[in-house]
C-alpha positions as CSV (number, residue, x, y, z in Angstrom):
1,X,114.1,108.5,109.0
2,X,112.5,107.6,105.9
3,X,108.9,106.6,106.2
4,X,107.5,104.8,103.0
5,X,103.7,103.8,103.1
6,X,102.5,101.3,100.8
7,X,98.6,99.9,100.1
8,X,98.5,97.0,98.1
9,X,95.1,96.1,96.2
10,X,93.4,99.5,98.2
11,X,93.7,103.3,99.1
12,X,93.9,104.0,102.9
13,X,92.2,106.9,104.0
14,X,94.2,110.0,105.8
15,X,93.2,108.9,109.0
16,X,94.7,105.4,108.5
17,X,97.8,107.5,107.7
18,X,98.0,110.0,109.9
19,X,97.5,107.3,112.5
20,X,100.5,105.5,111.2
21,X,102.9,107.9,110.8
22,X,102.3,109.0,114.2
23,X,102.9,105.6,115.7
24,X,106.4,105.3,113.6
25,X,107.6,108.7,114.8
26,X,107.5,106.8,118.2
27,X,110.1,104.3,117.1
28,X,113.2,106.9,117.5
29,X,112.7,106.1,120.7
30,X,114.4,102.9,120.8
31,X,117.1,103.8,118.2
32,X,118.4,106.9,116.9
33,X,120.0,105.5,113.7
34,X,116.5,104.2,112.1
35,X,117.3,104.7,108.2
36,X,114.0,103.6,106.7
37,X,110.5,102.3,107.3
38,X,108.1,100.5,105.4
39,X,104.7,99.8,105.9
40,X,102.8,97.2,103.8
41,X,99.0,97.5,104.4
42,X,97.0,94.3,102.6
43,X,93.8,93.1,101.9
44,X,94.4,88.9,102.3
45,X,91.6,87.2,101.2
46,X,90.9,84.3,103.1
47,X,88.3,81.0,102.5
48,X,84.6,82.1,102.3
49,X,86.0,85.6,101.3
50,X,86.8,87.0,104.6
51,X,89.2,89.4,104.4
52,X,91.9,89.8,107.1
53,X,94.0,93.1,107.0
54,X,97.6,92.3,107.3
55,X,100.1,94.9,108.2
56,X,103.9,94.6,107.2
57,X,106.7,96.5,109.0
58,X,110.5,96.6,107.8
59,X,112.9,98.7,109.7
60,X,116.4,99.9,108.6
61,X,119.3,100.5,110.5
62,X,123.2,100.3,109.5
63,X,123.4,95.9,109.3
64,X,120.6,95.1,110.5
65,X,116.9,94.8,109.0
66,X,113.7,94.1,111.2
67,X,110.4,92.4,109.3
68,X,107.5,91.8,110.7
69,X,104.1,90.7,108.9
70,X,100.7,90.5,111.9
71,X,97.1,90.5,110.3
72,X,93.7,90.7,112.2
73,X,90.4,92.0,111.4
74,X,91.6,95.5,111.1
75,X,94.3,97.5,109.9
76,X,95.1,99.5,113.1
77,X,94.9,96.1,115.2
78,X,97.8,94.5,112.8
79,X,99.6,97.5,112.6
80,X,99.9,97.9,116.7
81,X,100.4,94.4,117.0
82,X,103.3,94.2,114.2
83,X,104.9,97.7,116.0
84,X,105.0,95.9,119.1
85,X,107.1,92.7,117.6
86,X,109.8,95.4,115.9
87,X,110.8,97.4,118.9
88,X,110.8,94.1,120.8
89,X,112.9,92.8,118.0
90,X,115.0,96.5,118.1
91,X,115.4,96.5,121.9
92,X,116.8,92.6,121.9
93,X,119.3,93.7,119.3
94,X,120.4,96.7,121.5
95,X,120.9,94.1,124.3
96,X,122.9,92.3,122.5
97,X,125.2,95.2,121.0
98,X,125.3,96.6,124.4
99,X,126.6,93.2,125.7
């Protein structure tokens, strides 16, 4: 599995990361034939400059592809919230293959 981490407009700290990576490695979990991962981390600016953080997830496996864009007021709060949406998204799909 490929894991590709990208900041857009800002440079995440290790922590950020590490916390991310770790959270990914859990997605083997719910399929073994995960290709690649990417993770989009944004600043979006919002009226009165309030910025929200918004997280982006895209999964690979063979013919299928699983996006899924969640923002809140901080990074690991999108990011959980977006994971949460893809292995839902992963585990209908098995359902579905299995039926």
């Amino acid at each position: 599995m490929n894991v590709n981490i990208q900041t857009v407009h800002f440079d995440a700290d290790t922590k950020l990361v590490s916390y991310i990576e770790k959270k990914i490695s859990k997605l083997n979990q719910f399929h073994e034939r995960i290709t690649k991962v990417d993770v989009y981390l944004k600043l979006d600016n919002v009226v009165h400059n309030i910025k929200d953080k918004v997280a982006e997830i895209k999964v690979l496996v063979p013919r299928y592809e699983f996006f899924v864009k969640q923002s809140s007021k901080s990074f690991e709060e999108s990011f959980d919230a977006a994971l949460e949406s893809v292995i839902t998204q992963i585990k209908r799909q098995k359902e579905k293959q299995a039926a």
